[in-house]
C-alpha positions, 0 to 999 in steps of 0.5 A, a space after each residue: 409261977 413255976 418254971 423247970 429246967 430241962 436237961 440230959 440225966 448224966 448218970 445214964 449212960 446208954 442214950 442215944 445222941 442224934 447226929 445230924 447229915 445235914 446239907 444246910 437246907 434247914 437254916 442252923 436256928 430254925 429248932 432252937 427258937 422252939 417254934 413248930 418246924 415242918 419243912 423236913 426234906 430228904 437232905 436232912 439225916 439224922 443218925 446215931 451209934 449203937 456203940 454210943 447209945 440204943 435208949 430212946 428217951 423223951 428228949 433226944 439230946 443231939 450236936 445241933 443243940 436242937 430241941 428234939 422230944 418225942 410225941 409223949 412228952 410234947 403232949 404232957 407239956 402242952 396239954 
């Protein structure tokens, strides 16, 4: 079996970093158990600096430390 670490490419520099507005209506970790979480409510606001980054990427690093991926990714890594 093989296994894959994934992480941020630190040589790029114009990724967007997601900070997060939230009122505490998600419990802190909820996203870090990598488990499917639909419970999204209008108290949680995820937002971004054009000054610190406008690249989308497949996996969007953030200051909760949540696994945050784009729809493209989650299907290649679960077929």
């Amino acid at each position: 079996m093989k296994y894959y670490k994934l992480s941020m490419d630190m040589n790029r520099g114009n990724d967007i970093i997601c900070h997060f507005d939230d009122k505490f209506t998600i419990p802190q970790n909820a996203l870090i158990m990598g488990k499917y979480f639909n419970q999204w409510d209008d108290k949680t606001v995820i937002r971004f600096s054009i000054e610190e980054g406008s690249v989308w990427t497949d996996y969007l690093a953030n200051d909760k430390g949540w696994f945050l991926v784009s729809e493209k990714l989650k299907k290649s890594l679960n077929p």
